[in-house]
N, C-alpha and C positions, 0 to 999 in steps of 0.2 A: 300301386294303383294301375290299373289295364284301362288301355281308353278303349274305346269301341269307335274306328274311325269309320263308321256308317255313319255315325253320329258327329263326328269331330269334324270333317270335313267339309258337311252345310253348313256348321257355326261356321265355321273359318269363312266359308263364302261367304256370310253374311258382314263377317268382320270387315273382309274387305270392302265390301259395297260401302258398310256402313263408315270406313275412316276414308274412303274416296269423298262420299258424299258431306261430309262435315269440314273435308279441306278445300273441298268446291265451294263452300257458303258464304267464303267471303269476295272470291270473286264473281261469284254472285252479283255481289253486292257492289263488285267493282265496275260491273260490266252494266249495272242497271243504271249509277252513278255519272257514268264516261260516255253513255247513250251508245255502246256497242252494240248491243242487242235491238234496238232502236235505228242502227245503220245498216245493219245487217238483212234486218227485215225493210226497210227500206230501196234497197242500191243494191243489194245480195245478187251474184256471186259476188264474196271480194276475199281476193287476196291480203296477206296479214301486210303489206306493204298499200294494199289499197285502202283496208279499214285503217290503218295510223293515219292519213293521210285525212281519210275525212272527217275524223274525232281528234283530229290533234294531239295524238299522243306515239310513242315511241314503240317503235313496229318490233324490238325483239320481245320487249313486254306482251305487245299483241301476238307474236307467232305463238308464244305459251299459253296467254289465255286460250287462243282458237283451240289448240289441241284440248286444254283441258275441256273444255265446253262439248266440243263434239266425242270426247270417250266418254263423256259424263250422257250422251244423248241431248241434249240442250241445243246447243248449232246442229248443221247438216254437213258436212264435208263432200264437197265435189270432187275427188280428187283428176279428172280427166281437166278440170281448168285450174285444179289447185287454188282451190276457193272454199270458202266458206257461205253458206247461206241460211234461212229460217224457213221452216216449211209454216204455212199458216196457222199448223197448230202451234209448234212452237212460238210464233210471234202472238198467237194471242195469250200464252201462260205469261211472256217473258216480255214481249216488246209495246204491247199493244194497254195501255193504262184505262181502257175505259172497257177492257174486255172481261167480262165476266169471273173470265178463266185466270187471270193474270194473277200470280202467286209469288211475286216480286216481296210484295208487304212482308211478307214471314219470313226472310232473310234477314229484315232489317230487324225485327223482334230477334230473333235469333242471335246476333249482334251483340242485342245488351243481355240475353241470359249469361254468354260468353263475360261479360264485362262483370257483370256482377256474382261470379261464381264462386267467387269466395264470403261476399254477404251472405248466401243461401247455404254454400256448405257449412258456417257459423251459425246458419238460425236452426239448420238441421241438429247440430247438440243442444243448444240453447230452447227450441221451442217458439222463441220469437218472432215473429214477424219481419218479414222485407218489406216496409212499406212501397205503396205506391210511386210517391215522391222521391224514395230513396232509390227507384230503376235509373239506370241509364237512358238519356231523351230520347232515345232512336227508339225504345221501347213503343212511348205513344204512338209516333208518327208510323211506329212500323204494325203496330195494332190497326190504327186504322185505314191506315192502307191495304191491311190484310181484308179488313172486311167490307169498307165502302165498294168493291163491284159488286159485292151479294147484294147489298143494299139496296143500290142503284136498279138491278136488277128485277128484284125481287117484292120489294118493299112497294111501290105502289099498286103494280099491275097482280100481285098476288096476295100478299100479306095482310095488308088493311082490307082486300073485298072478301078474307075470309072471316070477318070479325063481324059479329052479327050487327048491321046499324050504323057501322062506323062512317064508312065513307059517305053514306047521307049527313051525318053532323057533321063534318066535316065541312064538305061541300056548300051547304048551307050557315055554319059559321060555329065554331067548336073553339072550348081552351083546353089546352093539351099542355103537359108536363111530360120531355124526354128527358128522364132522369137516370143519370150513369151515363151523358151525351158524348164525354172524351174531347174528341176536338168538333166534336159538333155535324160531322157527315149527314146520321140518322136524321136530326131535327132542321137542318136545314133543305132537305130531298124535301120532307114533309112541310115546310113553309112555302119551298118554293110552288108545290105542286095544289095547295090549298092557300089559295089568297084572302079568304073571310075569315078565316080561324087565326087564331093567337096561338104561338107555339114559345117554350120558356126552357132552353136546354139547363142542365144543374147536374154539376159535379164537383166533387170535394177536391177535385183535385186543381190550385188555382193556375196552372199554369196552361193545362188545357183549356181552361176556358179564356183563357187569355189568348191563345190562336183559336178557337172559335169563333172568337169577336171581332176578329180580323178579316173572316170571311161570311161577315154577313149581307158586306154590299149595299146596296139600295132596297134592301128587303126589309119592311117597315113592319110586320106581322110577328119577327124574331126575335130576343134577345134573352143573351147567358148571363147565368145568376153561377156562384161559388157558393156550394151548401150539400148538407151532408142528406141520403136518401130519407136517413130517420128523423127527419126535423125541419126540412124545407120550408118556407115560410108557404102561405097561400095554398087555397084550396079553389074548392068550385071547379073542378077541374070533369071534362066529359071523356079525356081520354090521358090513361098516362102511360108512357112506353120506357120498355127498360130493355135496350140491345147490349146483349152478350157484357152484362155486369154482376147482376144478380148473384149469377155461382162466386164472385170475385170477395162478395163483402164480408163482413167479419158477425151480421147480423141480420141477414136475411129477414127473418120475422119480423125484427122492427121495421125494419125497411116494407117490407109488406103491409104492415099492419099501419104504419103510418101515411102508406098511400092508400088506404084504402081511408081511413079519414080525411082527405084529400081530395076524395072522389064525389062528383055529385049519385045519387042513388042509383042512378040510372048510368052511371060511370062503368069504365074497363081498363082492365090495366091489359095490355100486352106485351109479354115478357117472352123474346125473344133469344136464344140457349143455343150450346152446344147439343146438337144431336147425339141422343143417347138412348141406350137401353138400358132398363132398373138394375144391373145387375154387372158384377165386372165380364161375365163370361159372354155379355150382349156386345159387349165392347171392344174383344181382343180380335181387332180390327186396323187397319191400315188408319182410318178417322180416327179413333179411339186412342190408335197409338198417338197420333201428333196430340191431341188433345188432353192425353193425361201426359205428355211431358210437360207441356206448357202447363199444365194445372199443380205439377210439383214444383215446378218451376219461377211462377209469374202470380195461379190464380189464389193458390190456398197460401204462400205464404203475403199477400197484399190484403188477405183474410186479417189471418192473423195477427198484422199488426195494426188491426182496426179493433175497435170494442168485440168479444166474440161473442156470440150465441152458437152461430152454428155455421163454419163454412163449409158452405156445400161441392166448391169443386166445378172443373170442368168438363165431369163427367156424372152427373148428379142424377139423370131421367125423369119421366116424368113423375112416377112414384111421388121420388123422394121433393123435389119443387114443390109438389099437389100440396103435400103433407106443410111443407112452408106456409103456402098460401092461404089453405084452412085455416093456420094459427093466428093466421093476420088478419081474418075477420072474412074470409072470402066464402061464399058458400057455391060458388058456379067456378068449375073449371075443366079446360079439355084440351086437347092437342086443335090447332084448327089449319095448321098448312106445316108442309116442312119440304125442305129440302138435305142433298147427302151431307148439309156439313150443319144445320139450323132445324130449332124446331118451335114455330111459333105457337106460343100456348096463349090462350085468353082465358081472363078471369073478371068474375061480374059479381059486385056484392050479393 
């Protein structure tokens, strides 16, 4: 066999990026932990003997972080005061928890695909399912971490005033079912931001809702229920939302079809997705890439080890969702905002 190193040569580049970048992930994860990245962007210049000093931790350990960080691009290296620092961009990906941009969350998912790599290579002969429950914890809390600044972001000031109607019922006094809530991010931004309306987060999974309940505070308008999307008790609902789960279940259509019995007539669901196009070749994209790992990953096998009809994936578009939603009794549906990583779709009996 002749290689052709025209060709051989960019895989190798890539090889290398790509086993630098996966040996980076945990210190990642160490540097988000230890509040490195958070001193840095803070107190920045500092020396690997100034940053131990003000994290409390042991400076040869820090002279290697720094360097890994700064060849990974991540830190900034001064080298005229032999320092380290965060330029603003980096401190909003990396240091900054309420920035939009902060990309921290997907390290700590990352974590547990790692931890559980051997249940997934088992369910890949087998067929089986990974459940939910059966991930490692850092999964949740790294989920939703990954996506509560989109939320925060996005979700009042854009998302709900694209929905025909919504934010008047709301405002005025609405019940709302956030269903697939995790640890409760989604439905509590929306509690807090509408004080007449009733908000009911519900997820199968009881552990999450177990720290949901934990941050609900003094907010008398919320509370989490443990139950599954296709059979949740209570109906009468004006509005019911479903962030970045939907592609996750093992049954879509029921799930659909049982919220829309659920709904009052005048009801909407808004089902909130990975950004996608119908078709793999819409896809083969730097988004697309992270999102169909995670979706061999995380999404289709938590599918299937739910009852299945049909998992659709974290890369499904709007096609194939539409085609969901039709079956579950829906007869209105359409893209109505999106952003590069989300694509908010509403749906109206």
């Amino acid at each position: 066999m002749t290689l052709d190193m025209t060709k051989l040569e960019p895989l190798l580049g890539t090889m290398v990026n790509e086993l630098g970048a996966a040996a980076n992930a945990a210190l990642v994860l160490t540097g988000d932990k230890l509040g490195l990245f958070r001193a840095l962007a803070k107190d920045g210049p500092l020396t690997s003997a100034g940053l131990a000093a003000k994290t409390g931790t042991h400076e040869r350990y820090i002279r290697e972080w720094l360097a890994a960080q700064a060849a990974s691009g991540f830190v900034t290296y001064e080298a005229a005061v032999e320092g380290f620092s965060l330029s603003p961009e980096q401190a909003a990906v990396f240091a900054d928890e309420e920035s939009l941009f902060n990309m921290t969350g997907g390290f700590y998912s990352l974590s547990a695909v790692f931890t559980d790599e051997p249940k997934l290579t088992e369910a890949f002969k087998t067929g089986k399912g990974v459940g939910w429950s059966e991930h490692s914890n850092c999964l949740f809390c790294g989920v939703d971490r990954f996506f509560r600044p989109g939320y925060k972001a996005h979700l009042l000031a854009e998302w709900l005033p694209a929905l025909d109607g919504v934010v008047e019922k709301l405002e005025r006094g609405a019940k709302v079912a956030d269903v697939g809530c995790g640890h409760g991010s989604s439905t509590l931004i929306m509690a807090k931001a509408f004080p007449n309306s009733q908000f009911v987060g519900i997820d199968f999974h009881g552990a999450s809702i177990a720290h949901a309940r934990e941050h609900v505070g003094d907010l008398d308008n919320v509370h989490f229920e443990t139950a599954r999307a296709q059979d949740y008790p209570s109906s009468g609902y004006d509005l019911v939302t479903m962030f970045d789960a939907l592609h996750d279940m093992g049954d879509p259509v029921g799930a659909t079809a049982h919220i829309r019995k659920t709904l009052k007539r005048d009801g909407t669901l808004m089902l909130v997705e990975p950004r996608a196009g119908d078709s793999l070749a819409d896809n083969l994209n730097p988004v697309g890439r992270v999102f169909y790992a995670f979706s061999a990953s995380v999404c289709v096998p938590s599918g299937l080890g739910q009852e299945v009809g049909e998992v659709l994936g974290g890369q499904a578009g709007d096609k194939r969702i539409g085609e969901v939603v039709h079956k579950g009794g829906f007869t209105r549906f359409r893209r109505a905002a999106e952003t590069p990583f989300n694509a908010v779709l509403e749906a109206r009996p």
